[in-house]
Structure formats: C-alpha cells, structure tokens
C-alpha positions as CSV (number, residue, x, y, z in Angstrom):
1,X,1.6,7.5,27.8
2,X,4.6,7.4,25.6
3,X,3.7,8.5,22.1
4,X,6.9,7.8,20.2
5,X,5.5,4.3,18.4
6,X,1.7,6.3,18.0
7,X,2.7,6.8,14.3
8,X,3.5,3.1,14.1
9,X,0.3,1.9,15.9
10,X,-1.9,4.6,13.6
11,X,-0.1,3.1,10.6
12,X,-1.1,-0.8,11.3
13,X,-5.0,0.8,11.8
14,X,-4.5,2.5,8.5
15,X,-3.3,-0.4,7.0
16,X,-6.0,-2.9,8.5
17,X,-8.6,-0.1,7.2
18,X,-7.7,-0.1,3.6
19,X,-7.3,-3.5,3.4
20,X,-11.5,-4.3,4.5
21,X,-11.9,-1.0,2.3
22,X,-9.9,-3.5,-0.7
23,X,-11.8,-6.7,0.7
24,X,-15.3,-5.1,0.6
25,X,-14.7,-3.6,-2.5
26,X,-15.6,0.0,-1.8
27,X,-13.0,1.3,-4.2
28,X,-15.3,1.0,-7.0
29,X,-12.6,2.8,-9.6
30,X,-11.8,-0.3,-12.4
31,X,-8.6,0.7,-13.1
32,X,-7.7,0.1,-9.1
33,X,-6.7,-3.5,-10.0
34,X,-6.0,-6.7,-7.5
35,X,-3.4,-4.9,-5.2
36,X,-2.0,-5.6,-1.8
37,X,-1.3,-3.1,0.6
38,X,2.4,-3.9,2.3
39,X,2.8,-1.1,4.6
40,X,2.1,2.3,6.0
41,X,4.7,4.8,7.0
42,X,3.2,7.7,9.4
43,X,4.8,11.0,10.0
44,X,5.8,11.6,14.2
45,X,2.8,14.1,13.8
46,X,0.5,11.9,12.4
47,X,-0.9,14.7,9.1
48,X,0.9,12.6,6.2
49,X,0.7,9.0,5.7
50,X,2.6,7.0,3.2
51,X,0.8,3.7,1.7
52,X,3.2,1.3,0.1
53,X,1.3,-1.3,-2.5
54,X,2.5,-4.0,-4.4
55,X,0.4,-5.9,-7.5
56,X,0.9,-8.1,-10.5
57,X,0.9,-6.6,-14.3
58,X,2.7,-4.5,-16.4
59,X,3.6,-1.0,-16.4
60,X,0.6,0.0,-17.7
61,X,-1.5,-1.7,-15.9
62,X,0.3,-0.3,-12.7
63,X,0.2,3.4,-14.0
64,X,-3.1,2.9,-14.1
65,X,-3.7,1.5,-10.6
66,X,-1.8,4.4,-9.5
67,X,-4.1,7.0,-11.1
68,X,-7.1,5.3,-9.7
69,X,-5.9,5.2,-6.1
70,X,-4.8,9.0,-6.4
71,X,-8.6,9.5,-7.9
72,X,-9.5,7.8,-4.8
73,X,-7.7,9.4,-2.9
74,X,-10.4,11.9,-0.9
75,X,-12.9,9.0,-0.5
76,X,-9.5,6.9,1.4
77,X,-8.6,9.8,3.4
78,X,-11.9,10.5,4.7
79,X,-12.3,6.7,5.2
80,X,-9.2,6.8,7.0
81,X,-10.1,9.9,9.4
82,X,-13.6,8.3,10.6
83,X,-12.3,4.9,10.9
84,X,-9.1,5.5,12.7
85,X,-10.8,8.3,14.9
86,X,-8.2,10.8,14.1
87,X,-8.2,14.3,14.8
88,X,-6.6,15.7,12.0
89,X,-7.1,14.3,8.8
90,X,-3.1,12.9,7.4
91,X,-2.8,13.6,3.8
92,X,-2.4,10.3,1.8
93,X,0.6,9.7,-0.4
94,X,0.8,5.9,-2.7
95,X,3.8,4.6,-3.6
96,X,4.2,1.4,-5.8
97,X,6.4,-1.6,-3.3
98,X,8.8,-3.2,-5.7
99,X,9.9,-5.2,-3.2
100,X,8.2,-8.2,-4.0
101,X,8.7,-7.7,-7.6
102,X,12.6,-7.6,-7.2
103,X,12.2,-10.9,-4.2
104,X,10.0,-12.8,-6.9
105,X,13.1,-11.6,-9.8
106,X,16.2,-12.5,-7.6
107,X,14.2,-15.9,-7.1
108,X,14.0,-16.5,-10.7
109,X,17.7,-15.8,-11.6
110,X,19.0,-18.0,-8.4
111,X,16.9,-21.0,-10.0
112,X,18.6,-20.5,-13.4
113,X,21.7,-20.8,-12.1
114,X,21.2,-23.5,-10.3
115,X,19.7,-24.9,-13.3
116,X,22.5,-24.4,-15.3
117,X,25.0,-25.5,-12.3
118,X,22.9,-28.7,-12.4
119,X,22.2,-28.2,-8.7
C-alpha cells in the first residue's frame, strides 16, 4: 500500500467532516459566521492539519470568525479524530483563503475596464 497521497486522502475526509459539522450546525459559537471550508493541507505524518476557509464580511467580522473556530478548536479536533478514525489526533491550524476574495476583486476591476473600454 503506497502511503505517499494518505495525507491527501485524510485531508478530503477532514474536509468532508467539517463541512456536515458546518451543515448540521454543531459549531454552536455565533461569532463562527457563514463560512466555506476550501481545503485541507495534511502533514506526510498526518499530526497537523491545516484548514483553509473562505467567507463574506469585513475584517471584523472575519477576526471574529477566526477566534471562534480557534475556541472551537478542541471540540473540531476531537470531531476530526473519531470521525476520520485516526490514530493520533493532528493538531488543527485555520487560516483565512483569500483566494476567492482576490478572484471576486480581479473580476470586478476587469469589468471596469471593459466598461470604460466600452467593450
């Protein structure tokens, strides 16, 4: 059994298991807003896992998101762990996707120019 795409196949599991954990609503925190998880990066030995999310809102409101998911973030792991059927538990780190934020900016300055080119 080749093991070099585990950490990819654990991180699709991980991300499919927070996202019924988002659907269902079990993160009960309100300042965890409407967010979208957009990937999961897992270390080759599978004991840290990094969640990329995206979501709509200002600053504050994403600061805020943030602090709620890292409040969360014992309940998620454990979650995680039991739901994934790991062995070791991987620590849990969030980081905010800008990716779609910048996609949904370029977007908006490629339509003003063609607005102003009279495209």
């Amino acid at each position: 059994m080749s093991t070099s795409n585990r950490p990819e196949r654990v991180g699709q599991e991980i991300q499919a298991v927070l996202g019924r954990m988002l659907t269902r609503g079990e993160l009960k925190d309100p300042r965890i807003g409407f967010i979208t998880i957009t990937g999961v990066k897992v270390s080759p030995d599978l004991k840290t896992a990094r969640i990329f999310y995206s979501m709509m809102g200002t600053e504050q409101e994403r600061k805020e998101t943030h602090k709620g998911l890292e409040a969360a973030k014992g309940f998620i792991r454990r979650e995680i762990t039991e739901s994934v059927n790991l062995r070791v538990s991987p620590e849990v780190f969030f980081t905010f996707d800008e990716s779609l934020e910048r996609g949904d900016r370029i977007e908006r300055l490629l339509r003003e120019v063609k607005d102003k080119e009279g495209w």
